[in-house]
C-alpha positions in Angstrom: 152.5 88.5 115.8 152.8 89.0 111.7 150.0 91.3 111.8 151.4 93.3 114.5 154.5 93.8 112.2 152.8 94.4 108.9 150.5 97.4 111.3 154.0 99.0 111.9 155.6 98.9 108.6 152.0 100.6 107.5 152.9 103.0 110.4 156.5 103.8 109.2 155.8 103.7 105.3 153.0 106.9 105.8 155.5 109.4 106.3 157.8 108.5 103.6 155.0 108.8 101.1 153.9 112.0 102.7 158.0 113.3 101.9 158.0 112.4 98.7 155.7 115.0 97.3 158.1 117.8 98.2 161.0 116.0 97.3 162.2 113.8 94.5 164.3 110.1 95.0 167.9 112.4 94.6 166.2 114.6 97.7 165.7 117.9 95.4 163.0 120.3 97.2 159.9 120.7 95.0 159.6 124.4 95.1 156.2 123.9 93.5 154.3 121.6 96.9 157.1 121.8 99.7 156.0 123.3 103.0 158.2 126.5 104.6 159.6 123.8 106.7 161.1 121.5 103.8 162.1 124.8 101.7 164.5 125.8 104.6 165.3 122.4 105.7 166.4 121.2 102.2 167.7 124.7 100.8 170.9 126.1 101.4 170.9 129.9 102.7 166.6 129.7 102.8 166.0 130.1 106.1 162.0 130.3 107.5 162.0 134.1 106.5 162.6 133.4 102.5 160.8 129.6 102.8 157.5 131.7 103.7 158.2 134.2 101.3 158.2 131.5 98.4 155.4 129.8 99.9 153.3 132.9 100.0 154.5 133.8 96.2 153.7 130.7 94.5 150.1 131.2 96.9 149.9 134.5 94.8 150.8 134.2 91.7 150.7 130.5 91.4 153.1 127.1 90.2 156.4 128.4 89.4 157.2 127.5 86.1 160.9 127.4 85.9 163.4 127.5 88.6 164.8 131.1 87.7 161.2 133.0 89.0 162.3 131.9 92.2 164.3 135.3 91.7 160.9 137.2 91.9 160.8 136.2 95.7 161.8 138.9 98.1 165.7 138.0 99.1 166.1 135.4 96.8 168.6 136.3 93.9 170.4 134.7 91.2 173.3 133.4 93.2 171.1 132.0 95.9 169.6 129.9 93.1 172.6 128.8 91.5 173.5 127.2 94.7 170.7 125.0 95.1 170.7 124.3 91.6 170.9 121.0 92.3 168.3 120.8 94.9 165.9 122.2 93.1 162.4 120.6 91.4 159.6 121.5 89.7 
């Protein structure tokens, strides 16, 4: 029965790991590898409209290099930003 165990905490640990490369340990969104779905899950006011935009703009023009070019984005201004602040990583 152990190995049936140590087959499902395999199982459970895949998707954690998978997670973790969008967002950080304090659950910031990495605006540089998150999919559209974790941009408007983990964003406040991003809904899927503005999460494909920024996916589609860092497809163009590539990594974004500090949180502010998120104001190049269609829709996405400088308050919008200052409220995820603190959601935010590179």
């Amino acid at each position: 029965m152990s190995a049936d165990k140590g087959t499902t905490t395999a199982a459970v640990k895949a998707p954690v790991s998978a997670t973790s490369k969008a967002q950080s340990s304090k659950n910031r969104v990495n605006i540089n590898s998150a999919s559209a779905t974790q941009l408007a899950n983990g964003l406040t006011g991003i809904g899927a409209k503005k999460a494909q935009a920024i996916v589609e703009f860092r497809s163009t023009h590539g990594k974004f290099k500090n949180i502010n070019e998120l104001s190049k984005v269609k829709g996405i201004g400088a308050e919008l930003i200052a409220k995820n602040i603190e959601r935010i990583a590179l």
